[in-house]
Structure formats: structure tokens, C-alpha cells
Biotite code that builds the C-alpha atoms (Angstrom):
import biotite.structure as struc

atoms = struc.array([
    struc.Atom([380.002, 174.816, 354.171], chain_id="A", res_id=1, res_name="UNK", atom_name="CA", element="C"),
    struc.Atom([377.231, 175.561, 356.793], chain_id="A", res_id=2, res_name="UNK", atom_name="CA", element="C"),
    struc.Atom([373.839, 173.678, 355.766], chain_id="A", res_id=3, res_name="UNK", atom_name="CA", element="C"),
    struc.Atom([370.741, 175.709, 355.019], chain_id="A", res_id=4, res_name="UNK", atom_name="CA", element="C"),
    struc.Atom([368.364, 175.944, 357.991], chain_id="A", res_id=5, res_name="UNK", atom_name="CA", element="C"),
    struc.Atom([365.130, 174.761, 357.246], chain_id="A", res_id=6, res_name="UNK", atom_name="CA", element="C"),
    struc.Atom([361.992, 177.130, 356.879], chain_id="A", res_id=7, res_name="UNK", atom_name="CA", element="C"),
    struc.Atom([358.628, 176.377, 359.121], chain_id="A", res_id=8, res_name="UNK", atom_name="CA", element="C"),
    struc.Atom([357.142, 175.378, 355.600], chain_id="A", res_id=9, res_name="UNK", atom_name="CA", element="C"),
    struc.Atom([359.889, 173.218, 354.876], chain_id="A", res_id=10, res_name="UNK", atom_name="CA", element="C"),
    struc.Atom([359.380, 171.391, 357.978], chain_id="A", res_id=11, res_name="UNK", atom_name="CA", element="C"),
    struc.Atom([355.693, 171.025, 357.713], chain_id="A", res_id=12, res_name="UNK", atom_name="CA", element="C"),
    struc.Atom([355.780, 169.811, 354.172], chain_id="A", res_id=13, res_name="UNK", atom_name="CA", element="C"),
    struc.Atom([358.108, 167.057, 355.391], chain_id="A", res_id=14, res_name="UNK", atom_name="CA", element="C"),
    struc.Atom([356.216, 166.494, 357.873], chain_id="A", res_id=15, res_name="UNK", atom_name="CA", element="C"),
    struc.Atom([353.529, 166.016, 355.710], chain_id="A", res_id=16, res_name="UNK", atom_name="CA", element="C"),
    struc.Atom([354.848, 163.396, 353.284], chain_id="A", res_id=17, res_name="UNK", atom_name="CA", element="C"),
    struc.Atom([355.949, 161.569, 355.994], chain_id="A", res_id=18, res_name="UNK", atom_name="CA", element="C"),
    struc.Atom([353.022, 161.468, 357.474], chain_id="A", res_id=19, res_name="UNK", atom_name="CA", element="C"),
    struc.Atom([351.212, 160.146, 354.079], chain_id="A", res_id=20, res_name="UNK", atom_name="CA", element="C"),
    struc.Atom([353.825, 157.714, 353.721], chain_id="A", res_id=21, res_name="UNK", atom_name="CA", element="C"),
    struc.Atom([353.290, 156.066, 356.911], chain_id="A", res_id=22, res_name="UNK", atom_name="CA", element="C"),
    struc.Atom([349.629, 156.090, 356.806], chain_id="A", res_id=23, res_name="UNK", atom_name="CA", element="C"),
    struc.Atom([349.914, 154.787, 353.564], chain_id="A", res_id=24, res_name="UNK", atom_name="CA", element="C"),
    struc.Atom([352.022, 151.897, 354.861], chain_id="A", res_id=25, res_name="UNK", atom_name="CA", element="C"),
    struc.Atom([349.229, 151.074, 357.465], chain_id="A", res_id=26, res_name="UNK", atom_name="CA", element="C"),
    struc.Atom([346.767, 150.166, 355.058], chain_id="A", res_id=27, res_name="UNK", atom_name="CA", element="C"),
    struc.Atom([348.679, 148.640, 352.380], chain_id="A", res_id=28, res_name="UNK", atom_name="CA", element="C"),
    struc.Atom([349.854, 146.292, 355.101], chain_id="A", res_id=29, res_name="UNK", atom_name="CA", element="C"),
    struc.Atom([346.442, 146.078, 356.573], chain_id="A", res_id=30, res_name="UNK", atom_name="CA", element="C"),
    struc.Atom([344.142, 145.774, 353.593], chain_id="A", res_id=31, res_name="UNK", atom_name="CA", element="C"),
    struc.Atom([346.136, 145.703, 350.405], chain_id="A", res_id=32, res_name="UNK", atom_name="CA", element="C"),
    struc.Atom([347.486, 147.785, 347.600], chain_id="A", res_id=33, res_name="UNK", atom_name="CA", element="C"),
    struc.Atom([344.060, 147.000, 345.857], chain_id="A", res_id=34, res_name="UNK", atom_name="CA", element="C"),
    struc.Atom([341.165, 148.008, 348.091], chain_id="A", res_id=35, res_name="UNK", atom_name="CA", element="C"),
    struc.Atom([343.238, 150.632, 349.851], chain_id="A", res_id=36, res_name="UNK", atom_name="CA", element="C"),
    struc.Atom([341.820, 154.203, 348.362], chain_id="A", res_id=37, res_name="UNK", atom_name="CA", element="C"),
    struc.Atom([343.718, 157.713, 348.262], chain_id="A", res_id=38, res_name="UNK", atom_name="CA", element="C"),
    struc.Atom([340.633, 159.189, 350.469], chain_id="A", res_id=39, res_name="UNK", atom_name="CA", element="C"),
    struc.Atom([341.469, 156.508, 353.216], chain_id="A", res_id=40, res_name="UNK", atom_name="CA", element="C"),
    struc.Atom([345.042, 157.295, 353.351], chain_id="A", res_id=41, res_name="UNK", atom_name="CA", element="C"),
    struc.Atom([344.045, 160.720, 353.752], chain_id="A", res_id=42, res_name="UNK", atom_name="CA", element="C"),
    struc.Atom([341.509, 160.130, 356.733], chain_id="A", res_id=43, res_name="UNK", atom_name="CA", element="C"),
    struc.Atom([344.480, 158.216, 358.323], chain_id="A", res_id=44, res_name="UNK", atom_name="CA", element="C"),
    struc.Atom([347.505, 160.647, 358.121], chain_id="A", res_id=45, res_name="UNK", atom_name="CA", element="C"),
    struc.Atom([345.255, 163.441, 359.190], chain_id="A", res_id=46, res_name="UNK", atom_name="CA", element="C"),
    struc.Atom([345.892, 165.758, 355.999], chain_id="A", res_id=47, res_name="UNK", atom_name="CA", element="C"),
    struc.Atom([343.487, 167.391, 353.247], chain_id="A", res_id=48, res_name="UNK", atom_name="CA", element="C"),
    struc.Atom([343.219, 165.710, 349.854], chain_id="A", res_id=49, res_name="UNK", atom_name="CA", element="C"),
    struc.Atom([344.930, 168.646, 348.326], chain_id="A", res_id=50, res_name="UNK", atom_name="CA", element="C"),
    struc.Atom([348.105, 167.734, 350.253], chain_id="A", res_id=51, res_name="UNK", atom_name="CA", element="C"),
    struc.Atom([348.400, 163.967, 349.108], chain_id="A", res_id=52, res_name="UNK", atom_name="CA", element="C"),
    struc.Atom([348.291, 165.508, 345.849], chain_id="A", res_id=53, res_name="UNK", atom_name="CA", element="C"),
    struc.Atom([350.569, 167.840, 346.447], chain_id="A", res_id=54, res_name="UNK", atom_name="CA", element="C"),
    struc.Atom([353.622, 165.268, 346.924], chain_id="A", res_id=55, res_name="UNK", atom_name="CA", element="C"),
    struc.Atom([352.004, 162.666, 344.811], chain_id="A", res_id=56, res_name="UNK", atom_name="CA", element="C"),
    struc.Atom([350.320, 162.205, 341.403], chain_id="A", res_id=57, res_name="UNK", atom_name="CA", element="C"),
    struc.Atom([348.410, 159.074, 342.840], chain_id="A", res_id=58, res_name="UNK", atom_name="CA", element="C"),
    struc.Atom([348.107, 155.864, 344.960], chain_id="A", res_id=59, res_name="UNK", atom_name="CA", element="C"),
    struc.Atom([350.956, 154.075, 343.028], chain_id="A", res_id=60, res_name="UNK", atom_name="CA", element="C"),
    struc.Atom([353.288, 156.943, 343.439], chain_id="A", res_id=61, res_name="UNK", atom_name="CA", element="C"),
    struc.Atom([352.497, 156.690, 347.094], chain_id="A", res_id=62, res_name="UNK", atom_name="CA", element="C"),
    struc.Atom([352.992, 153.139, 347.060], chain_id="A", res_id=63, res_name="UNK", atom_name="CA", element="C"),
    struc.Atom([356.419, 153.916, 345.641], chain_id="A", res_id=64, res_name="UNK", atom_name="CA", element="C"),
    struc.Atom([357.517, 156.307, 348.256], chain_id="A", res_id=65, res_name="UNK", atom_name="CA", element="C"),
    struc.Atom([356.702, 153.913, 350.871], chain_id="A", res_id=66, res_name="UNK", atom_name="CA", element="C"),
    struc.Atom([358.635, 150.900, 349.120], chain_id="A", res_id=67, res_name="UNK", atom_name="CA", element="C"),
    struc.Atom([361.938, 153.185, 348.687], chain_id="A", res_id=68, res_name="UNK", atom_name="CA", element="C"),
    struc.Atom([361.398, 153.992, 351.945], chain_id="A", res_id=69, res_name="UNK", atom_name="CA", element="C"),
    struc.Atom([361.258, 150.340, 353.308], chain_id="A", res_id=70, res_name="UNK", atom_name="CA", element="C"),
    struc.Atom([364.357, 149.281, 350.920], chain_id="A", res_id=71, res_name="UNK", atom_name="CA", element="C"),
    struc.Atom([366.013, 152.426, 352.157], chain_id="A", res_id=72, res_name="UNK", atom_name="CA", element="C"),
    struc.Atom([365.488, 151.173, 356.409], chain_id="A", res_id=73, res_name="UNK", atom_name="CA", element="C"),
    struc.Atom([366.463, 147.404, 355.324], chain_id="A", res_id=74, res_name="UNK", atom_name="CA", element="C"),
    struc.Atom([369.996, 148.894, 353.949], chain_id="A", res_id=75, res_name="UNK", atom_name="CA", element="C"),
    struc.Atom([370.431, 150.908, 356.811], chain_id="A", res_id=76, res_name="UNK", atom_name="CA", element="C"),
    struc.Atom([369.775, 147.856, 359.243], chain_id="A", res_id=77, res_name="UNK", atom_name="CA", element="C"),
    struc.Atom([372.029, 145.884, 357.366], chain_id="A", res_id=78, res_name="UNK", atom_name="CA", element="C"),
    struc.Atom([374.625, 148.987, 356.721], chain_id="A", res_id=79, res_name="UNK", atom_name="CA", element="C"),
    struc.Atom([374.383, 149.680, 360.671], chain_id="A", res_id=80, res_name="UNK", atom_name="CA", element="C"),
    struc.Atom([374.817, 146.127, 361.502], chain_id="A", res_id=81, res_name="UNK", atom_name="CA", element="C"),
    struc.Atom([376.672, 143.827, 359.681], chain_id="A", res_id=82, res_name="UNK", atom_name="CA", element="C"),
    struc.Atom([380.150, 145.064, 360.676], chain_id="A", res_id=83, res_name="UNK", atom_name="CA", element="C"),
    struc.Atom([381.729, 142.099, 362.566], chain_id="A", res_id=84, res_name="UNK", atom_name="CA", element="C"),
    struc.Atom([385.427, 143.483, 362.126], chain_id="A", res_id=85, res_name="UNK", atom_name="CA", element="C"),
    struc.Atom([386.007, 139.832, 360.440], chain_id="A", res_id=86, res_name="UNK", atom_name="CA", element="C"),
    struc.Atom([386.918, 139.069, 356.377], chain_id="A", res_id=87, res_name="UNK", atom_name="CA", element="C"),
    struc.Atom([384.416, 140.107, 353.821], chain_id="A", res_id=88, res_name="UNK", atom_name="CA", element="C"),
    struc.Atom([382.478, 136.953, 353.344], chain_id="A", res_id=89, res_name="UNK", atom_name="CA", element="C"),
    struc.Atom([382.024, 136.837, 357.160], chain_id="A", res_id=90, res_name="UNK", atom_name="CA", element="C"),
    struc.Atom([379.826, 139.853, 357.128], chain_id="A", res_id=91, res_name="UNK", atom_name="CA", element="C"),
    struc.Atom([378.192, 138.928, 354.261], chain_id="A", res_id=92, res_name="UNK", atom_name="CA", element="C"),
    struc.Atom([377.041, 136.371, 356.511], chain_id="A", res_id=93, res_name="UNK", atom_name="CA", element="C"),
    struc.Atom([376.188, 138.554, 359.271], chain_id="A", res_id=94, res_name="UNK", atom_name="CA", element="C"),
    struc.Atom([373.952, 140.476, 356.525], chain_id="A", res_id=95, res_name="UNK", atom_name="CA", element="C"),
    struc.Atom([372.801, 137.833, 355.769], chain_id="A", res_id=96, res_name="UNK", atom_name="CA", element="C"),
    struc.Atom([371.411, 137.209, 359.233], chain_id="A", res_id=97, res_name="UNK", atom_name="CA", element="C"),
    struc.Atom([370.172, 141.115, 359.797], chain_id="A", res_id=98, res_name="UNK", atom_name="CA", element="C"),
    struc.Atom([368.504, 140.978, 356.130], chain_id="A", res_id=99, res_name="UNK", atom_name="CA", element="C"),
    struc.Atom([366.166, 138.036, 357.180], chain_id="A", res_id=100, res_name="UNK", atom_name="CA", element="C"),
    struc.Atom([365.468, 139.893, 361.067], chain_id="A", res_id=101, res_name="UNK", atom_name="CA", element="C"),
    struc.Atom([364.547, 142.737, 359.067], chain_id="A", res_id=102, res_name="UNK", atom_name="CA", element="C"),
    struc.Atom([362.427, 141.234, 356.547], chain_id="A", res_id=103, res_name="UNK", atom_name="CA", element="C"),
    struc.Atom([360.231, 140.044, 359.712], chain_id="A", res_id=104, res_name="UNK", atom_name="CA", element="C"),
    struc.Atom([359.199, 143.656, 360.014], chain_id="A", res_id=105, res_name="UNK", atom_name="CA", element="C"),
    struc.Atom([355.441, 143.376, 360.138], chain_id="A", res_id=106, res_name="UNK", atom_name="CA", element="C"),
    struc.Atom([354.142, 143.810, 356.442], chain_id="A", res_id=107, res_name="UNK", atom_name="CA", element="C"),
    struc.Atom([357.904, 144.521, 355.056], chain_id="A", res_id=108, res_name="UNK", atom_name="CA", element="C"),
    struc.Atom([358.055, 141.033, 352.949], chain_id="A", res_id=109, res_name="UNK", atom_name="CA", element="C"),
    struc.Atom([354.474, 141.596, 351.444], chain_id="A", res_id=110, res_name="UNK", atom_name="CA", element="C"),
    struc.Atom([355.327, 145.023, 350.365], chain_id="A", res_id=111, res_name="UNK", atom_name="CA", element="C"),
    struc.Atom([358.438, 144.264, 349.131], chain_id="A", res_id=112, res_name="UNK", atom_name="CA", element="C"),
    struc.Atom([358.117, 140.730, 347.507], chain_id="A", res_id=113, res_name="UNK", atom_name="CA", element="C"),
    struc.Atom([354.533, 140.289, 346.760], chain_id="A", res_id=114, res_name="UNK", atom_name="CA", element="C"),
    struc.Atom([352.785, 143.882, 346.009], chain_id="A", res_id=115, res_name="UNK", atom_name="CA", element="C"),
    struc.Atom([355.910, 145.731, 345.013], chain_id="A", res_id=116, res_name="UNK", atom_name="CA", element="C"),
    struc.Atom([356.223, 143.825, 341.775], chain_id="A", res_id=117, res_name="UNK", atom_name="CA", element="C"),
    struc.Atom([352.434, 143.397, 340.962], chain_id="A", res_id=118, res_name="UNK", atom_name="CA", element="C"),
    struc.Atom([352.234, 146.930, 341.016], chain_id="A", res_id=119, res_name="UNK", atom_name="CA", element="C"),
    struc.Atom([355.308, 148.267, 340.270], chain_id="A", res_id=120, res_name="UNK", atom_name="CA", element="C"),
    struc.Atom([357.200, 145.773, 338.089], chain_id="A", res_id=121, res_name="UNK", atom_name="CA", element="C"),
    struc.Atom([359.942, 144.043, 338.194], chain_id="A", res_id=122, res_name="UNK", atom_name="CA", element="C"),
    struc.Atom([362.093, 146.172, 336.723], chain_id="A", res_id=123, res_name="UNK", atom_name="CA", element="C"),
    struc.Atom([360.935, 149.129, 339.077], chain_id="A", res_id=124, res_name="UNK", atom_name="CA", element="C"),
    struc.Atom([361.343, 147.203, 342.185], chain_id="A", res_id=125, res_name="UNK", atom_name="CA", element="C"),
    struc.Atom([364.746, 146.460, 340.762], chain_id="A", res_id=126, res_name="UNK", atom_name="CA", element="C"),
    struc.Atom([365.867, 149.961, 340.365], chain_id="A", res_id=127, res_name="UNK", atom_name="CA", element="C"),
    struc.Atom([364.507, 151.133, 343.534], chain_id="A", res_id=128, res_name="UNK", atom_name="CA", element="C"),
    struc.Atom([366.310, 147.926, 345.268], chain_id="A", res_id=129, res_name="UNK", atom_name="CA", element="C"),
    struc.Atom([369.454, 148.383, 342.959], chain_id="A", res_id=130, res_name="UNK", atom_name="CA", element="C"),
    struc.Atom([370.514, 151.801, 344.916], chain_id="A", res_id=131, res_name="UNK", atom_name="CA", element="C"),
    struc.Atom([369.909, 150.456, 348.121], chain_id="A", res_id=132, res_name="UNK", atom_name="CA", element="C"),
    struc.Atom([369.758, 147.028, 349.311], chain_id="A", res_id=133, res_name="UNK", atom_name="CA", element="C"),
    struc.Atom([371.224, 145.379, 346.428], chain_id="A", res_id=134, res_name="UNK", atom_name="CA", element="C"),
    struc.Atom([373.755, 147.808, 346.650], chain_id="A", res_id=135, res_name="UNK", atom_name="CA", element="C"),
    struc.Atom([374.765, 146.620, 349.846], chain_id="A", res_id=136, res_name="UNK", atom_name="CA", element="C"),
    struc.Atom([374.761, 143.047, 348.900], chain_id="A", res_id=137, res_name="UNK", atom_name="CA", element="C"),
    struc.Atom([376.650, 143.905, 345.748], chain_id="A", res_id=138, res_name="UNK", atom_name="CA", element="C"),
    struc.Atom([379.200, 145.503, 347.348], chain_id="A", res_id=139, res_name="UNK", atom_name="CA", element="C"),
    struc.Atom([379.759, 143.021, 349.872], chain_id="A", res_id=140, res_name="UNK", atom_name="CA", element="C"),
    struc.Atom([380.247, 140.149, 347.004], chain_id="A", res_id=141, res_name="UNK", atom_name="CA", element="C"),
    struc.Atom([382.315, 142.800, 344.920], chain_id="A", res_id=142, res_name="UNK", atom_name="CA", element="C"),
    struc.Atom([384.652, 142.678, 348.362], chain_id="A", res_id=143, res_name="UNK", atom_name="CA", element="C"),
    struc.Atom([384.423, 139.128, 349.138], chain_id="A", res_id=144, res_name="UNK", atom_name="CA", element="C"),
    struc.Atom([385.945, 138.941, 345.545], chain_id="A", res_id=145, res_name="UNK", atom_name="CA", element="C"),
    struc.Atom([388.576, 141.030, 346.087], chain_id="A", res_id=146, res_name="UNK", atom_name="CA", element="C"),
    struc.Atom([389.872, 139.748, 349.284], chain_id="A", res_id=147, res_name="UNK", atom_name="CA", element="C"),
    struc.Atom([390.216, 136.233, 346.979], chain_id="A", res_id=148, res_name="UNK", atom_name="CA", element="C"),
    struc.Atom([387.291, 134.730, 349.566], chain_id="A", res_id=149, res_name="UNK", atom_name="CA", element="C"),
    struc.Atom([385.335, 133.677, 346.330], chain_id="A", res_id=150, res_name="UNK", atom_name="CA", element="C"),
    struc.Atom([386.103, 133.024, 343.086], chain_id="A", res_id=151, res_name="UNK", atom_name="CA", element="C"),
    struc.Atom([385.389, 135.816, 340.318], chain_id="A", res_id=152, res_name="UNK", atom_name="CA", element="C"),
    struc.Atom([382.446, 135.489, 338.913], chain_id="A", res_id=153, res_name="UNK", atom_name="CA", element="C"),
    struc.Atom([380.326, 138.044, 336.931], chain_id="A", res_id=154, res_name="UNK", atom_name="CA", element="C"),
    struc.Atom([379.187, 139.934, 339.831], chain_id="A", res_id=155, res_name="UNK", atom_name="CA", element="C"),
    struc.Atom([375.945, 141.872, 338.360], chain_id="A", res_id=156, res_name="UNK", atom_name="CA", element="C"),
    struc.Atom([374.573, 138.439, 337.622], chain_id="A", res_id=157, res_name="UNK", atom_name="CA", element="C"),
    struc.Atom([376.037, 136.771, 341.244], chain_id="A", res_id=158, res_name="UNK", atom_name="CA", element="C"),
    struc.Atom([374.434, 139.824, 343.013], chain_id="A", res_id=159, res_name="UNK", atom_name="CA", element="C"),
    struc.Atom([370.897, 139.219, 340.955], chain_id="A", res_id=160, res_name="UNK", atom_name="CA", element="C"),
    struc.Atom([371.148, 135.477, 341.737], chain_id="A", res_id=161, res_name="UNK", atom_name="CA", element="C"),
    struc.Atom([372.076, 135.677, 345.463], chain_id="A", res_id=162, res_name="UNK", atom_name="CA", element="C"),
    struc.Atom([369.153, 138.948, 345.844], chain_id="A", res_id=163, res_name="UNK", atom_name="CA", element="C"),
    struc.Atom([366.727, 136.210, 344.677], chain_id="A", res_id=164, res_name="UNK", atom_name="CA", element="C"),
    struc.Atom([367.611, 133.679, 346.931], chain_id="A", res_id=165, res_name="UNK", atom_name="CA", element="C"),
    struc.Atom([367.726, 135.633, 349.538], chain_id="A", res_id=166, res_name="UNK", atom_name="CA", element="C"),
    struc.Atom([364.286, 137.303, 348.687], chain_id="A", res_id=167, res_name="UNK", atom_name="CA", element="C"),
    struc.Atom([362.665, 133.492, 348.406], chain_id="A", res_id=168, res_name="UNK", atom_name="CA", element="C"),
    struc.Atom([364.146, 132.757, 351.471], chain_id="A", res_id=169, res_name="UNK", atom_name="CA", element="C"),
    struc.Atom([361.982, 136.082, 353.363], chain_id="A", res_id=170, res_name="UNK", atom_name="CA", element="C"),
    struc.Atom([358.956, 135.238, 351.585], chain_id="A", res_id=171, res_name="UNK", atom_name="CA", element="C"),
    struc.Atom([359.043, 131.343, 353.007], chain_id="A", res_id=172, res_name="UNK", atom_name="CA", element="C"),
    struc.Atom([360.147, 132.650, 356.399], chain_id="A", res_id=173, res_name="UNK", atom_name="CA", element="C"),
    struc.Atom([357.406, 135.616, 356.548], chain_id="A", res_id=174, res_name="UNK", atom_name="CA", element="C"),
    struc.Atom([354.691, 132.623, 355.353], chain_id="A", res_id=175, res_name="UNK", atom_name="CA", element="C"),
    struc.Atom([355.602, 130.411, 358.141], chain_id="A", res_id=176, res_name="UNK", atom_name="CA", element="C"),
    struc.Atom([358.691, 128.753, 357.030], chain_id="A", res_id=177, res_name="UNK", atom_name="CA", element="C"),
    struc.Atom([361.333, 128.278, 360.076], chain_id="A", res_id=178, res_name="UNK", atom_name="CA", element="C"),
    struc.Atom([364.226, 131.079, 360.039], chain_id="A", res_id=179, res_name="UNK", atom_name="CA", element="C"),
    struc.Atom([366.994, 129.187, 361.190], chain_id="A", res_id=180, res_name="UNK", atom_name="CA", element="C"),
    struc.Atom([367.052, 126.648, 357.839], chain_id="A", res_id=181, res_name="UNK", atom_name="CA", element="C"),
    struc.Atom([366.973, 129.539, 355.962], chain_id="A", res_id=182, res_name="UNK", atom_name="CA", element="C"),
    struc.Atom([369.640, 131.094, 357.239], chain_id="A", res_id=183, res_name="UNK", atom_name="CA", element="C"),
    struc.Atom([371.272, 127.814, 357.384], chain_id="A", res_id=184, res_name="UNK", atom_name="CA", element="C"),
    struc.Atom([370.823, 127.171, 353.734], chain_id="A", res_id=185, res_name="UNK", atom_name="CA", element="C"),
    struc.Atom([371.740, 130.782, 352.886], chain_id="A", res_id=186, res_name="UNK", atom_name="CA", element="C"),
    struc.Atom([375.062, 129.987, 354.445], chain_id="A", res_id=187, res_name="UNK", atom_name="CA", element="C"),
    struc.Atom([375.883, 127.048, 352.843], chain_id="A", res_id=188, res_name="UNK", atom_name="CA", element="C"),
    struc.Atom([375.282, 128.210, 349.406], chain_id="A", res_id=189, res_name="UNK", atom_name="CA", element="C"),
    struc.Atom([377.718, 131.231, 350.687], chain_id="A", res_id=190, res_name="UNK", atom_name="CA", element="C"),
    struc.Atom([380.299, 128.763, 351.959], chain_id="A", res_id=191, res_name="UNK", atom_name="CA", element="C"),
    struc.Atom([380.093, 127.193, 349.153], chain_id="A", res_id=192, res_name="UNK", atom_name="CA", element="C"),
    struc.Atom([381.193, 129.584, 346.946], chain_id="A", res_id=193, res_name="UNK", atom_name="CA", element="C"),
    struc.Atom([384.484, 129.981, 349.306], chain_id="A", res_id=194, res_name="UNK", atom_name="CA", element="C"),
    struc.Atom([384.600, 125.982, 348.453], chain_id="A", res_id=195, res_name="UNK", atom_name="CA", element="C"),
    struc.Atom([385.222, 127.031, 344.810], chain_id="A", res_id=196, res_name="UNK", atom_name="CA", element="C"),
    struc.Atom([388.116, 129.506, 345.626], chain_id="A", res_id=197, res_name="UNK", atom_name="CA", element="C"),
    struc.Atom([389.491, 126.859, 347.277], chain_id="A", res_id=198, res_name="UNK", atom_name="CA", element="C"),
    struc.Atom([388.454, 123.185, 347.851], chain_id="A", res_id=199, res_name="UNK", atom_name="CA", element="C"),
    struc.Atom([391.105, 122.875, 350.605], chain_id="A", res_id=200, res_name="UNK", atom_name="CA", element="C"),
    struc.Atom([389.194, 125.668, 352.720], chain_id="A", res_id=201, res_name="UNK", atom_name="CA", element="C"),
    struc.Atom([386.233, 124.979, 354.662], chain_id="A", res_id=202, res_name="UNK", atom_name="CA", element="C"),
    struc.Atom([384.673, 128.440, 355.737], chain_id="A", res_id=203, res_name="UNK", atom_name="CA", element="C"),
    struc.Atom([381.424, 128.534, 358.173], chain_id="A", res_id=204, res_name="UNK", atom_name="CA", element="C"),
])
């Protein structure tokens, strides 16, 4: 089936929200979710008023659209990247490695881990992260499971547990903390779940 072209307007109005999106992103990096107003976003993306209100019914549903859109690039890093052509809980490992390089995108680990759930929620941010990220990282336990790499475990409340860890570990990093021990501890805890499969194994 042949896709639809896309109409001048069509184009323009994407153009649009993306341009409001990213402007947005400046300043909620830059100053804050807080003393970042819609008339400022506007002045930066170069648009009328009328427009930002035309995609969005106000700041927080601008923040929203630029937190899906920085869960939605962080799965596609790790989507694009973490194929090593190895077992299951070898690329979970690699994942591992691309989430926390991605997380070091300027501003990404403040929107994500510290405004996104003041203003947002918890539960918000976890929807929004549950059809993207999360995904990922749920899938990739769901197959290191299956391939008999780990033991099975409830893997909803594996993939919330691991998410966490792997969110406190970005937050540390992106205040100073050093990346390798992270990653280091990350893939200890991981091995160590092979260690329960099997004590016999030792998988690095």
C-alpha cells in the first residue's frame, strides 16, 4: 500500500511542533521546568503564541512531548546499538553500556530523572518510559529468560527493579559520579543473576 504524500501544511505543522519541542528542551535544560514560561519558548522556536497552542494545551503538555521524545531517542540508541550478535544477557550488557552514553546527553538525566517526575509523576513518567525504554530493557530480560541465561523471575517486577538501578546509576554518573563503576556495578548485579541460573557458570 503506497503511503500518503504529505501536504505543504502537513509539513509545516510538523515542522512546527518540532520546532516547539526543541526550543522547549533548550530552556528546560537551561533554566528549569519552573521559571521557564510558554512566551519564552515561543520567542525561541520562532513561532506565534497561537501555534504553541495549537499543538499544546500548556507548558506541561510541552514538557511531555519533549520527555517522550527523549525516552523515544534513548530506545532508539539502545535499539540501534546493542546488537553484539552474542547470547541475550550479553547485549543486555551492551545496553547497558549505550543506556549510560546516552544518558550523558547534555540535560537528558535532569529531564528524565529529576523534572520528569516532579512534574509529571511517577506514574506518567512510567507509562511514557513503559512503551519505550523499558520496553527495551523488558524485552531483553524477557529473552535472557528464555534462552535459560537467568533464572525466571517475575519479570514486570525484575524489569521495574533493574529500570531503577539503572536510572540511579545515570543520575550519580550525570552528578559527577565516575561511569566506569557504574557500569561495573551494573554488570555484576547482571552477572549475578546468571550466578543464580547456575552457580557453576561464571558469565562477564
Amino acid at each position: 500500500m503506497q503511503e500518503a504524500k504529505r501536504t505543504p501544511n502537513d509539513v509545516r505543522t510538523a515542522r512546527t511542533r518540532k520546532a516547539l519541542v526543541a526550543a522547549a528542551r533548550r530552556l528546560f535544560v537551561d533554566k528549569g521546568y519552573g521559571d521557564t514560561g510558554t512566551p519564552e519558548i515561543v520567542d525561541c522556536a520562532g513561532v506565534t503564541r497561537g501555534a504553541l497552542y495549537h499543538h499544546f494545551a500548556d507548558k506541561r503538555a510541552v514538557f511531555r512531548a519533549v520527555v517522550e521524545a527523549e525516552y523515544a531517542a534513548l530506545a532508539e540508541a539502545i535499539d540501534n546499538g546493542a546488537s553484539t550478535g552474542g547470547t541475550p544477557l550479553a547485549e543486555l550488557k551492551a545496553g547497558a553500556q549505550i543506556y549510560f552514553d546516552a544518558m550523558q546527553d547534555l540535560g537528558r538525566a535532569r529531564l528524565l530523572l529529576l523534572e520528569g517526575p516532579a512534574v509529571l509523576g511517577v506514574t506518567a513518567m512510567k507509562e511514557i518510559g513503559a512503551i519505550t525504554a523499558t520496553a527495551t530493557l523488558r524485552d531483553a530480560l524477557a529473552a535472557a529468560m528464555a534462552s535459560s541465561e537467568i533464572p525466571i523471575l517475575p519479570l514486570d517486577a525484575l524489569t521495574s527493579l533493574i529500570d531503577a538501578a539503572f536510572d540511579r546509576a545515570a543520575l550519580d554518573i550525570a552528578m559527577g559520579a565516575e561511569a566506569a563503576a557504574a557500569i561495573s556495578a551494573l554488570d555484576a548485579l547482571l552477572s549475578g543473576l546468571a550466578a543464580l541460573q547456575d552457580p557453576e557458570k561464571q558469565t562477564r
